[in-house]
C-alpha positions as CSV (number, residue, x, y, z in Angstrom):
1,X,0.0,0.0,0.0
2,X,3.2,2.5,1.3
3,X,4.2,1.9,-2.8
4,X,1.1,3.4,-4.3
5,X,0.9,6.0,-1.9
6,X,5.2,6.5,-2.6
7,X,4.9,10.2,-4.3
8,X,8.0,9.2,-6.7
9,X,4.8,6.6,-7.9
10,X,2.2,8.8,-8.3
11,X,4.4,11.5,-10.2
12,X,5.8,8.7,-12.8
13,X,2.0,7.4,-13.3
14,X,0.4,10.9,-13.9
15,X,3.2,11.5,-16.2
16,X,3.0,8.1,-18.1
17,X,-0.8,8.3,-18.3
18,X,-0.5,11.8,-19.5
19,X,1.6,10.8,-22.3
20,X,-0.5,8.1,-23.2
21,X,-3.3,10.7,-23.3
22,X,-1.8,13.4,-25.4
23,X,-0.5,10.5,-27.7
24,X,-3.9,8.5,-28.1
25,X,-5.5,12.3,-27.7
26,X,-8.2,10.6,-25.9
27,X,-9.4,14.3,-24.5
28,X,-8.5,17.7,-26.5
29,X,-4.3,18.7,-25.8
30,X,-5.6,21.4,-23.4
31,X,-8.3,19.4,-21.5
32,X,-5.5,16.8,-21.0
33,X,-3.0,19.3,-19.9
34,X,-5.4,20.4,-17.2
35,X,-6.8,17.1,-16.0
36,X,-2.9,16.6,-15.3
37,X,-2.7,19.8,-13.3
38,X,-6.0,19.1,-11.2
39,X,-4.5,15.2,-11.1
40,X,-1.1,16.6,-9.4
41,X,-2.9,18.9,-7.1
42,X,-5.9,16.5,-5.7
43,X,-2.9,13.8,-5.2
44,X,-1.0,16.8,-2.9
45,X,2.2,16.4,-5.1
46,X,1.9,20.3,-5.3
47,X,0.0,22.9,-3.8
48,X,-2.9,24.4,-5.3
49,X,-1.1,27.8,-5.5
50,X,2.0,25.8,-7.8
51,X,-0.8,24.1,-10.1
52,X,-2.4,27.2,-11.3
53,X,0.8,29.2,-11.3
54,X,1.2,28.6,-15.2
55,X,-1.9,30.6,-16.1
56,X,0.0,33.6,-14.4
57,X,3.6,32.9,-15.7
58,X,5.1,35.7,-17.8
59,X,6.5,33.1,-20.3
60,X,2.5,31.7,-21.2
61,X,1.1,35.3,-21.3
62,X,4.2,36.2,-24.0
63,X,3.6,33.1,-26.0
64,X,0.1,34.0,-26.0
65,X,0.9,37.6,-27.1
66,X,3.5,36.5,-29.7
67,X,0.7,34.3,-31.4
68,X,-1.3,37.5,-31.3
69,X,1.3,39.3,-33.1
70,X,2.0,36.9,-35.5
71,X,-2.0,36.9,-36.9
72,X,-1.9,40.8,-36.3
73,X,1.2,41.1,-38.9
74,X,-0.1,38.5,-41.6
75,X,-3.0,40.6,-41.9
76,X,-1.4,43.8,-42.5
77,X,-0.3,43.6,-46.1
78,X,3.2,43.2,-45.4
79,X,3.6,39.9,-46.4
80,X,2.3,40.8,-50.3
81,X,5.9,43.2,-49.9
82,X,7.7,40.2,-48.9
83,X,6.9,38.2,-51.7
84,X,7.4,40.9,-54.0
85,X,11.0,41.4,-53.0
86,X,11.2,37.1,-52.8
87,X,10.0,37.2,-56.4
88,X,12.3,40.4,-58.0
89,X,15.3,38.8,-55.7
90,X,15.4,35.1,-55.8
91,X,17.3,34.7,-59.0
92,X,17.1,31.6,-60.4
93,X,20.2,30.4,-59.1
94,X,19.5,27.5,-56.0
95,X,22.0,28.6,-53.9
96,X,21.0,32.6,-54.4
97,X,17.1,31.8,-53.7
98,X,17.9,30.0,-50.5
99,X,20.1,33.0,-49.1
100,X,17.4,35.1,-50.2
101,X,14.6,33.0,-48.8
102,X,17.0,32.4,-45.4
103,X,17.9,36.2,-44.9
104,X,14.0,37.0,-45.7
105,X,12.5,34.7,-42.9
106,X,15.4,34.5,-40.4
107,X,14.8,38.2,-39.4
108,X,11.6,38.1,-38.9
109,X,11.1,34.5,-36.9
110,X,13.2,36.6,-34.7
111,X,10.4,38.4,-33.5
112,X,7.4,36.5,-34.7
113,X,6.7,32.7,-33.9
114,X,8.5,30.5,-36.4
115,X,5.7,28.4,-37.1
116,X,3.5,31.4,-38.1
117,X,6.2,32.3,-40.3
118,X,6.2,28.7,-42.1
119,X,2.6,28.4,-42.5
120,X,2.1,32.0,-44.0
121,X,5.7,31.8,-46.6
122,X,4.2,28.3,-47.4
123,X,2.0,29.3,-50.7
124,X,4.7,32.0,-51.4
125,X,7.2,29.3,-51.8
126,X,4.7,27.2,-53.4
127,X,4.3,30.1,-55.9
128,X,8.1,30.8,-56.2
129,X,9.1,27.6,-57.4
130,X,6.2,27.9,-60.1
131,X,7.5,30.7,-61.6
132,X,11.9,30.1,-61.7
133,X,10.4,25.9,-62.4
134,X,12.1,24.3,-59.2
135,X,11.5,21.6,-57.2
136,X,9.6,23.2,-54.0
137,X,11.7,20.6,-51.9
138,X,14.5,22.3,-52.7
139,X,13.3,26.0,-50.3
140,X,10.8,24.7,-47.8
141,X,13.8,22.8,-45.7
142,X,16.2,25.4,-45.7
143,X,13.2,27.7,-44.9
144,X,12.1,25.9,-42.1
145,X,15.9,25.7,-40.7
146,X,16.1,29.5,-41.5
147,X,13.6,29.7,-39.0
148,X,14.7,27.6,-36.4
149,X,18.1,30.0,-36.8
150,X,16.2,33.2,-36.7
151,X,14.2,32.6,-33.7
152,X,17.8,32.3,-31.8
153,X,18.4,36.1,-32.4
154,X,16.2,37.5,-29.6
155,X,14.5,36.2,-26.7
156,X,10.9,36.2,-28.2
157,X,12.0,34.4,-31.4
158,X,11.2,30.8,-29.5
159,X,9.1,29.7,-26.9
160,X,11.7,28.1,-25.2
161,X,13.8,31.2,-24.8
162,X,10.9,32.7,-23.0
163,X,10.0,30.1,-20.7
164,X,14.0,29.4,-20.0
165,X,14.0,33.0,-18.8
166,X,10.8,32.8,-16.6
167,X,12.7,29.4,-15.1
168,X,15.6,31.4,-14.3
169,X,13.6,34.4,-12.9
170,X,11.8,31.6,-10.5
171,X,15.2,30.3,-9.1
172,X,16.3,34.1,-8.2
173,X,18.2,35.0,-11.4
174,X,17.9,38.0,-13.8
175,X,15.3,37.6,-16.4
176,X,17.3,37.1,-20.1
177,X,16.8,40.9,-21.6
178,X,15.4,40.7,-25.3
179,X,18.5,40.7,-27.0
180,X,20.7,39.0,-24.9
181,X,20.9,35.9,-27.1
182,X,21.6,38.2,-30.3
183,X,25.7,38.5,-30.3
184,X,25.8,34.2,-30.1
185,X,22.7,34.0,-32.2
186,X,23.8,35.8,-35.0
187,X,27.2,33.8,-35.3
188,X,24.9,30.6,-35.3
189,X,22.7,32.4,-37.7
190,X,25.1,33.3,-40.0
191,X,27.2,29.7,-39.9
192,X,23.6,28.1,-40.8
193,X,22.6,30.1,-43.4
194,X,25.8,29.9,-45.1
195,X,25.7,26.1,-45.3
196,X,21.9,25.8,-45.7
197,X,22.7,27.6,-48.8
198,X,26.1,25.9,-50.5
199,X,25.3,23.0,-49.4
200,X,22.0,21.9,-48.9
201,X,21.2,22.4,-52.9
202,X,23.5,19.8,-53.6
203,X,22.2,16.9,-50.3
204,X,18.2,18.0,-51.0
205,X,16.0,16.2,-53.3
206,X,14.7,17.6,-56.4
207,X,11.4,16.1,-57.3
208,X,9.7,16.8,-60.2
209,X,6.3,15.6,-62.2
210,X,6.1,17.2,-65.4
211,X,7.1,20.9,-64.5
212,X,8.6,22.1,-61.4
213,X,7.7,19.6,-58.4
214,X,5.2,21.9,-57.2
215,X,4.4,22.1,-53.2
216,X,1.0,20.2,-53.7
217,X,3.1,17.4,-55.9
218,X,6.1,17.3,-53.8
219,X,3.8,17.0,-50.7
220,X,0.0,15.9,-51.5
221,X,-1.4,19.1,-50.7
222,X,-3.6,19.1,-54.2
223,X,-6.0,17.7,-52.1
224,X,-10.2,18.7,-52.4
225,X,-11.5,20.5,-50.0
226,X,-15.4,19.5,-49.2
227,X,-18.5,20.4,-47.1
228,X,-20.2,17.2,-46.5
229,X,-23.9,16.8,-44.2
230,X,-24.6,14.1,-41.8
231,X,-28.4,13.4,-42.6
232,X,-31.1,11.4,-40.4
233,X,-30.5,7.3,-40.6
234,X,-26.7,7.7,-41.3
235,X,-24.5,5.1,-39.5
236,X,-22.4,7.8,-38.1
237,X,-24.9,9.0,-35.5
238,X,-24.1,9.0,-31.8
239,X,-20.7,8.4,-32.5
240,X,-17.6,10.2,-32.0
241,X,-15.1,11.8,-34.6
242,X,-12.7,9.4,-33.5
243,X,-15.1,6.5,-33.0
244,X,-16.3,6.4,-36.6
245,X,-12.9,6.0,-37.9
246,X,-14.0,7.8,-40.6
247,X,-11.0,9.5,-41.1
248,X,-8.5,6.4,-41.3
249,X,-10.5,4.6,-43.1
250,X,-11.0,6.9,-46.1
251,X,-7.6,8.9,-45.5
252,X,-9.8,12.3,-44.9
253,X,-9.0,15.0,-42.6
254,X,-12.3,16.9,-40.8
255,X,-11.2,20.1,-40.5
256,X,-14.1,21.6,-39.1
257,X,-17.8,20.7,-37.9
258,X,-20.7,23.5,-38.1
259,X,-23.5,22.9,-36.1
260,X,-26.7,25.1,-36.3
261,X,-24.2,28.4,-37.5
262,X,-21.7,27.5,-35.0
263,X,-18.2,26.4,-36.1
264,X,-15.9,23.8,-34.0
265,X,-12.2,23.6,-35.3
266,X,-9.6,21.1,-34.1
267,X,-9.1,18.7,-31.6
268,X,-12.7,17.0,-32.9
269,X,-12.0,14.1,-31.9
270,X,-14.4,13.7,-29.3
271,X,-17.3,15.2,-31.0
272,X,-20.7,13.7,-31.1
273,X,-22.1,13.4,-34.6
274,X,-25.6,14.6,-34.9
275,X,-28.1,14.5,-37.6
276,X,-27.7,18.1,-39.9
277,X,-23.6,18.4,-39.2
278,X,-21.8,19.7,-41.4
279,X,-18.5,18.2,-42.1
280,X,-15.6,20.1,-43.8
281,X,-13.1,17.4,-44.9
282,X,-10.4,17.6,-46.7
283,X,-9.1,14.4,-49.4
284,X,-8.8,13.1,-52.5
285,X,-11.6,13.2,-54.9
286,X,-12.2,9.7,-55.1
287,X,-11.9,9.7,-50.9
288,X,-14.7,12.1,-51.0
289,X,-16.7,10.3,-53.3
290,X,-16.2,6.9,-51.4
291,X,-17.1,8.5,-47.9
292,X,-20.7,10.4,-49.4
293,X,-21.4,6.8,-50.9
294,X,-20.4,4.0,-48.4
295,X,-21.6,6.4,-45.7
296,X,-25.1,8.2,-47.1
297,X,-23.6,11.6,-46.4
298,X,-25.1,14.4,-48.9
């Protein structure tokens, strides 16, 4: 009995039960995330003040607000001027469009999340590699190291610089200032993009299909895109997302459910399916054709 009471025990099952939850994603990321908190605090591994303390923490609120900033600037206009100078630039040289494409997105991921910065340069790219007939393979991996690099320049460029510094501000230390990573960061920057871009065009595939290997040939995003109702009788109802199966079965993604004008995005998994839901999916064509007909969707 001392064993399952043995707080070394209860730590290592929370923490291997939560794994197995965000893994299997049997509850949303964020419902399990709290569970875990409430799990820690009911069992008196820490107080109820320690458990909550994250909600408060400077580095969540400046994750939060970087995210914020990240939409904020995407829907300015300024991107449009990036791709402007991406498409004048770039040169149709390898080696010259990956410095371009690196010195582009490695400043700005130095304020602005990096992942925000992939997803929006992602149909530039796509676009890029159209026009000088490249393989897209051949930009998005050195952009997404260019990234990485650029978010060592300041301490907002990565979430791990900011909770690093609200670690060391909790043991009694100064809090990192913003630009007290910048002087090692640029040497690491500048080492990475200079062999991101002599040699990674010679070690990265260059895929093609007919013209350039485009971004949705390289990487199956020519997909369909779908809205799809659940009507009365189907063999869907009273299920869950996850339940039906739906989506490994016929290789879809649901990328959002409506439900009487209200719209549920991602995690979906746990979702009851009700009779006039709409389903936006995203697949093949013959996917989408198979799932209306094998499951009486309209």
């Amino acid at each position: 009995m001392s064993f399952l009471t043995n707080p070394i025990f209860q730590t290592l099952a929370v923490i291997g039960v939560g794994l197995v939850a965000f893994v299997s994603e049997w509850l949303p990321v964020d419902l399990t995330a709290i569970v875990i908190a409430i799990a820690l605090m009911l069992l008196g591994l820490v107080s109820p003040e320690q458990g909550v303390s994250g909600f408060g923490n400077t580095a969540t609120i400046t994750v939060m607000a970087m995210f914020i900033l990240s939409y904020g600037i995407a829907k300015t206009g300024v991107i449009q001027l990036v791709r402007d100078f991406l498409l004048r630039w770039g040169g149709r040289s390898a080696s010259r469009q990956i410095f371009v494409l690196g010195m582009t997105v490695g400043p700005i991921t130095a304020f602005i999340n990096n992942t925000a910065v992939v997803a929006v340069f992602l149909p530039i790219v796509e676009e890029w590699s159209k026009k000088q007939n490249i393989s897209a393979s051949k930009l998005l991996i050195p952009m997404s190291y260019a990234t990485i690099l650029g978010g060592l320049l300041t301490l907002v460029g990565t979430s791990t610089n900011i909770l690093a510094s609200g670690i060391a501000k909790e043991l009694g230390y100064a809090e990192f200032t913003l630009f007290q990573f910048t002087q090692l960061g640029i040497i690491v920057f500048v080492i990475g993009i200079g062999y991101i871009t002599f040699v990674a065009p010679h070690l990265l595939p260059a895929r093609r299909t007919g013209q350039a290997g485009l971004l949705g040939e390289d990487y199956g995003l020519n997909d369909y895109v779908s809205e799809v109702v659940i009507p009365k009788g189907s063999s869907l109802l009273g299920q869950t997302l996850r339940s039906s199966r739906i989506q490994r079965k016929f290789d879809i993604d649901v990328l959002e459910l409506i439900r009487s004008g209200t719209h549920f995005a991602q995690p979906l998994g746990n979702k009851l399916l009700l009779a006039g839901d709409i389903l936006l999916i995203r697949g093949t064509k013959e996917d989408l054709l198979r799932i209306r007909d094998e499951r009486g969707l309209e």
